[in-house]
N, C-alpha and C positions, 0 to 999 in steps of 0.2 A: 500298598501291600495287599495282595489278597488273601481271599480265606484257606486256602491251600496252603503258603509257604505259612501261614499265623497256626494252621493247624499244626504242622511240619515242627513247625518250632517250639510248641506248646507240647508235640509229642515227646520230643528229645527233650526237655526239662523234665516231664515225669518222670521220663526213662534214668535220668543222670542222679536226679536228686532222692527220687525212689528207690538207687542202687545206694547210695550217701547215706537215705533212711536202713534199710536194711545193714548194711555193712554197720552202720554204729550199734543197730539193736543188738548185733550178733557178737559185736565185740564187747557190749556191757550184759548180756545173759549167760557168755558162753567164759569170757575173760575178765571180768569184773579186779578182778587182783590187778592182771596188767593195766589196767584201765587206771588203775587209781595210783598204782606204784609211779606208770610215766607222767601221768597230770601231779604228783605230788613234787614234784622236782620245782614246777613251778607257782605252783597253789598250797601253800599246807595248812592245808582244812583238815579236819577229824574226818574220818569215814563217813560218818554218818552222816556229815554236814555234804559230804563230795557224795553219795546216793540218792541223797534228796535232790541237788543241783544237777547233777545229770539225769536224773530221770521225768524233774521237769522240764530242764532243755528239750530231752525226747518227747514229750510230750506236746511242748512248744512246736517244736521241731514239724511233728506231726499235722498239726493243725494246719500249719501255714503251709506246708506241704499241699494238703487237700486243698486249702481255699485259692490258692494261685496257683496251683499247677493241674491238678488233675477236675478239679470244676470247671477252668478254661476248655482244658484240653476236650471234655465229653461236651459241653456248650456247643466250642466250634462242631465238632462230630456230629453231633444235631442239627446242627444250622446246614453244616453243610452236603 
């Protein structure tokens, strides 16, 4: 494999999981009710218990985010 199709590929993961990040922040800042109404169907946690779990998911989320996807991705950009 070379550094082109790894860049290629490393591009379309930030691109994909980036829209994934964004689309969830948008839904727990902008929708937070819906957010907790449909996950309470199958989880029933208190509020407060279900804001704290999802906002370190997003948090989670975020990290692993930058450190496998978009660190790769600017790496190869430098390399190559």
């Amino acid at each position: 494999m070379d550094i082109q199709t790894l860049t290629r590929f490393f591009m379309w993961c930030t691109i994909i999981n980036g829209g994934v990040f964004i689309l969830w922040t948008v839904f727990c800042v902008f929708a937070p009710d819906l957010v907790y109404r449909t996950q309470r169907l199958w989880f029933p946690i208190p509020r407060e218990t279900f804001d704290v779990v999802i906002y370190s998911f997003l948090g989670l989320f975020k990290i692993v985010f930058l450190v496998f996807n978009v660190v790769p991705y600017v790496a190869l950009l430098i390399v190559g």
